[in-house]
C-alpha positions in Angstrom: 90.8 79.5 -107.3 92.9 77.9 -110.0 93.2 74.5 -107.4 90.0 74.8 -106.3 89.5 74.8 -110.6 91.6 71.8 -111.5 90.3 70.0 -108.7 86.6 70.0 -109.6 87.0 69.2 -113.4 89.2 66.1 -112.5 87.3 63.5 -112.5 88.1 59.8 -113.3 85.9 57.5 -115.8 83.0 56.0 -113.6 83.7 57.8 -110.7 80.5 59.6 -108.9 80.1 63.3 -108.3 82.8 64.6 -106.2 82.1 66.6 -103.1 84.4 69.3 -104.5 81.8 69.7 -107.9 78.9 69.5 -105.7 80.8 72.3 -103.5 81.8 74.2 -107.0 77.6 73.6 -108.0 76.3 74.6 -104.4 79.0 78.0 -104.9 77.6 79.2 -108.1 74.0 78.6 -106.8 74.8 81.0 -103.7 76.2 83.4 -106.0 73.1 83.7 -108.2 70.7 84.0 -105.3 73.1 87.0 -103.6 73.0 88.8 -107.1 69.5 88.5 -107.6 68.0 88.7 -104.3 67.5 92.1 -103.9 65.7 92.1 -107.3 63.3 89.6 -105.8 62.7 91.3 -102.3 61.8 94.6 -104.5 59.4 92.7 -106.1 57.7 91.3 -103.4 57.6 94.5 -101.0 54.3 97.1 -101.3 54.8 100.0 -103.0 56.8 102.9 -100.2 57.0 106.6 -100.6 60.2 106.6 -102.3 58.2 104.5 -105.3 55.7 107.6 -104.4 57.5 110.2 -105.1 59.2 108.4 -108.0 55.9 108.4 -109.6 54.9 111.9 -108.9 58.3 113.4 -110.6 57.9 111.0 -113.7 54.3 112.2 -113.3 55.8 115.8 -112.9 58.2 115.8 -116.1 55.8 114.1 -118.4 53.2 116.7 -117.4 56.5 119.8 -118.2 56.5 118.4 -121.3 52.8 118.1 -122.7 52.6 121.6 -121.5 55.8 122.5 -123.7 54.3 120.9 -126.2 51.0 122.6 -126.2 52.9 126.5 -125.3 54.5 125.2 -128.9 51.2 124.3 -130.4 50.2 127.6 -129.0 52.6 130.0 -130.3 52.3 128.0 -134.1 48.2 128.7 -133.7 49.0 131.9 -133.1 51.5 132.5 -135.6 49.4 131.0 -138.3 46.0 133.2 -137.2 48.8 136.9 -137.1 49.5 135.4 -141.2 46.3 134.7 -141.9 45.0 138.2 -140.8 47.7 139.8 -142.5 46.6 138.4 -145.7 43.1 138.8 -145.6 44.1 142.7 -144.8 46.0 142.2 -147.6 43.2 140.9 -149.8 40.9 143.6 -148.7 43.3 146.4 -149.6 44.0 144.4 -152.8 40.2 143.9 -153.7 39.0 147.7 -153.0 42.2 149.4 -154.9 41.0 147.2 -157.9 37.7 148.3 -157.6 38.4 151.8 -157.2 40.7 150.6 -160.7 37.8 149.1 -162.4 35.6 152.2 -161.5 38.0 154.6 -162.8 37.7 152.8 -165.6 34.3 152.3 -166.1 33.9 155.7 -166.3 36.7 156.7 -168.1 34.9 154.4 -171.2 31.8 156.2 -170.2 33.5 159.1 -171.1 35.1 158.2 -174.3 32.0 156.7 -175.6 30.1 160.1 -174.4 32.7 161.9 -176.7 32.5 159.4 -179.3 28.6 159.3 -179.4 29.0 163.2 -179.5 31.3 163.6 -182.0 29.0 161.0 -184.4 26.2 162.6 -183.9 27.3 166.1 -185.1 28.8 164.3 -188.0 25.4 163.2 -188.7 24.0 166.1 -187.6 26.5 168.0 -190.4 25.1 165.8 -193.0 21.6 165.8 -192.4 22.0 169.4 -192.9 23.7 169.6 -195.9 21.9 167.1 -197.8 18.9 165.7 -195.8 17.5 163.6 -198.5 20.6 161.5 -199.1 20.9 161.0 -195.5 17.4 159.5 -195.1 18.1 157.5 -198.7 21.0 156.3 -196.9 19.4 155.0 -193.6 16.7 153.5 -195.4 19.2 151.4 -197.7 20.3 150.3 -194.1 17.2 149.6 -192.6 16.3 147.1 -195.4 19.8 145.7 -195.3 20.0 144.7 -192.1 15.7 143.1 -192.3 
């Protein structure tokens, strides 16, 4: 190889190509066209059932994993509509314990305002007795006070 070397890329000033560089050219060629020759014959052939099958397992592996993907997407969806039932329970429990709150007291006011209302009117009721003709002086003062 080294000889073969030397010989090729001696060459003298105005001296043609040399059989031995067109030999080295014509070498390098038949390398090129053994490497990518098989690349070439692929190319031209038809399609065979190895390419077949190789297209039904890529076919085969992307389909796996759109239907991991959507198991995923499932189990999320599912996840997500357990929570959101949850809370809505959640709300509803919330929403009729404060009712059953605001009832209690509702009528708890009621009740105070009941006892309240009572406990003015025997007041008045004490007064009106005692001295009936202040008490109508007295609501009549208020009655043009407030016109």
């Amino acid at each position: 190889m080294l000889a073969f070397s030397e010989m090729k890329n001696t060459k003298l000033e105005g001296e043609p190509v040399s059989s031995t560089q067109i030999a080295a050219w014509l070498i390098m060629c038949l390398f090129i066209i053994i490497e990518t020759a098989p690349t070439f014959f692929k190319m031209m052939m038809e399609d065979g059932p190895y390419d077949d099958l190789l297209r039904a397992q890529d076919y085969k592996v992307k389909v796996l994993a759109d239907k991991a993907i959507s198991d995923i997407n499932d189990e999320v969806n599912t996840s997500v509509k357990i929570s959101t039932m949850k809370n809505q329970k959640r709300l509803e429990a919330e929403v009729l314990a404060n009712e059953d709150i605001l009832k209690r007291i509702a009528e708890a006011q009621a009740e105070l305002l009941q006892k309240s209302i009572d406990a003015w009117r025997e007041e008045e009721m004490r007064k009106i007795e005692e001295n009936p003709t202040a008490y109508i002086k007295i609501a009549t003062n208020q009655n043009s006070e407030q016109a």
